[in-house]
C-alpha positions as CSV (number, residue, x, y, z in Angstrom):
1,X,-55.3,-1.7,-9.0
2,X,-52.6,-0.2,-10.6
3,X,-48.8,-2.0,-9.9
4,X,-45.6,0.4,-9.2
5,X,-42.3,-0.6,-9.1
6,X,-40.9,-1.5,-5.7
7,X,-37.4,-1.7,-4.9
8,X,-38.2,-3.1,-1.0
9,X,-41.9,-3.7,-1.2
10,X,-43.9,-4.5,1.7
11,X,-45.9,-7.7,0.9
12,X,-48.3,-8.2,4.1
13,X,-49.0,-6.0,6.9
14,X,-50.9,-6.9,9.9
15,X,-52.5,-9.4,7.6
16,X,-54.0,-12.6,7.7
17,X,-55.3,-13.6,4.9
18,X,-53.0,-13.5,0.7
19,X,-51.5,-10.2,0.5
20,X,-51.6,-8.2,-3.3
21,X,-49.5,-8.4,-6.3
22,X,-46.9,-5.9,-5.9
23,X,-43.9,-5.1,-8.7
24,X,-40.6,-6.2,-8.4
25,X,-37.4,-5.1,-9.8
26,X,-35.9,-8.2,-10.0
27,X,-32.4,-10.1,-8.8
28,X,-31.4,-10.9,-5.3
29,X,-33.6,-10.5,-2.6
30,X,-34.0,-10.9,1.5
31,X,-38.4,-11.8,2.5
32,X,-38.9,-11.5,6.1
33,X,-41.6,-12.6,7.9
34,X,-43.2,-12.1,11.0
35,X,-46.6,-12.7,13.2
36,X,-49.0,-15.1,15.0
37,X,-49.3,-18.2,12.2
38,X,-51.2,-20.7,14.2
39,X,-50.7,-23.3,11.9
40,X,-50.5,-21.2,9.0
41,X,-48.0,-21.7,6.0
42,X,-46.7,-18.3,4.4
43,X,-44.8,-18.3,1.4
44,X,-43.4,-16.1,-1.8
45,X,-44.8,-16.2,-5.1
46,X,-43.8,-14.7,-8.5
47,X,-45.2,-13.9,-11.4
48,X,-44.4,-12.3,-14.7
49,X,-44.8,-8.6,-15.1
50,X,-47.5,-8.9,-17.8
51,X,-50.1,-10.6,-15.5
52,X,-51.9,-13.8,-14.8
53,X,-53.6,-15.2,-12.3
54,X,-51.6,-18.0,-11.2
55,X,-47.7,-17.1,-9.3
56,X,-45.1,-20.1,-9.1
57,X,-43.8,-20.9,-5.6
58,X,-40.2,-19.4,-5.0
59,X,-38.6,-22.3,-3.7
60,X,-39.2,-24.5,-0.2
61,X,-36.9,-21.6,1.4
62,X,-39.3,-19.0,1.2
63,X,-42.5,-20.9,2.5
64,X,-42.7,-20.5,6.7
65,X,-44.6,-22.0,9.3
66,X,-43.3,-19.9,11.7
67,X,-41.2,-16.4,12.3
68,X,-37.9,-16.4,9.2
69,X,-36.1,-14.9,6.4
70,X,-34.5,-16.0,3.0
71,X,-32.4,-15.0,0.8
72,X,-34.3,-15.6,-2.8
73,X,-33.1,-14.6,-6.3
74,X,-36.4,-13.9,-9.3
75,X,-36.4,-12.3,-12.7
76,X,-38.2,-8.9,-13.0
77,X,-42.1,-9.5,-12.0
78,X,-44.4,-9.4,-9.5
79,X,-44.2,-10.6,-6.0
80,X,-47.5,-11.7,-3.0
81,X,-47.4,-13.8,-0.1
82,X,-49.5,-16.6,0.4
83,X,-51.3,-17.4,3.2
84,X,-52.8,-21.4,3.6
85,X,-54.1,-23.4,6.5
86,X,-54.4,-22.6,10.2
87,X,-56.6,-21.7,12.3
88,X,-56.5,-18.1,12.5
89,X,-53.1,-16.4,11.6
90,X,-53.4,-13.0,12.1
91,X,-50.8,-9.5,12.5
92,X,-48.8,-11.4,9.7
93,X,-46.2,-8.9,8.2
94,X,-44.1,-9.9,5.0
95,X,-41.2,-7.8,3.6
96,X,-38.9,-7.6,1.2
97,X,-35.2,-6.3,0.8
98,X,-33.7,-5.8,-2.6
């Protein structure tokens, strides 16, 4: 899968499980979330821009157990949202704006 630059990427839609890794420009940024979490824990990752497997957490402000949004500040790199636990999260949406 190839990975664009995003300026206000769309990290989960009407998801349930860990959306993709998706490009970011970098600097100061707003992650909304939305959706039925049913026990679920949904939070923001980075990673740098040449790759890896493994994302860092973004900070205890951008992980959700329920409907939120943060304000969040990364380097230039690449962006998912995790989904953990629950029972059966589902129509999860995750967006970001830069």
């Amino acid at each position: 899968m190839s990975i664009t630059d995003r300026v206000n990427p769309t990290l989960l839609a009407n998801a349930s499980a860990t959306g993709e890794w998706t490009r970011y420009q970098g600097g100061e940024g707003t992650l909304y979330v939305r959706g039925t979490f049913d026990g679920a824990t949904v939070a923001l990752e980075w990673r740098e821009a040449d790759g890896g497997d493994t994302g860092v957490p973004v900070g205890s402000n951008a992980s959700f157990t329920e409907a939120g949004m943060c304000s969040f500040k990364v380097p230039y790199g690449d962006l998912r949202v995790t989904v953990t636990g629950g029972s059966s999260p589902s129509g999860l949406y995750a967006s970001v704006k830069g």
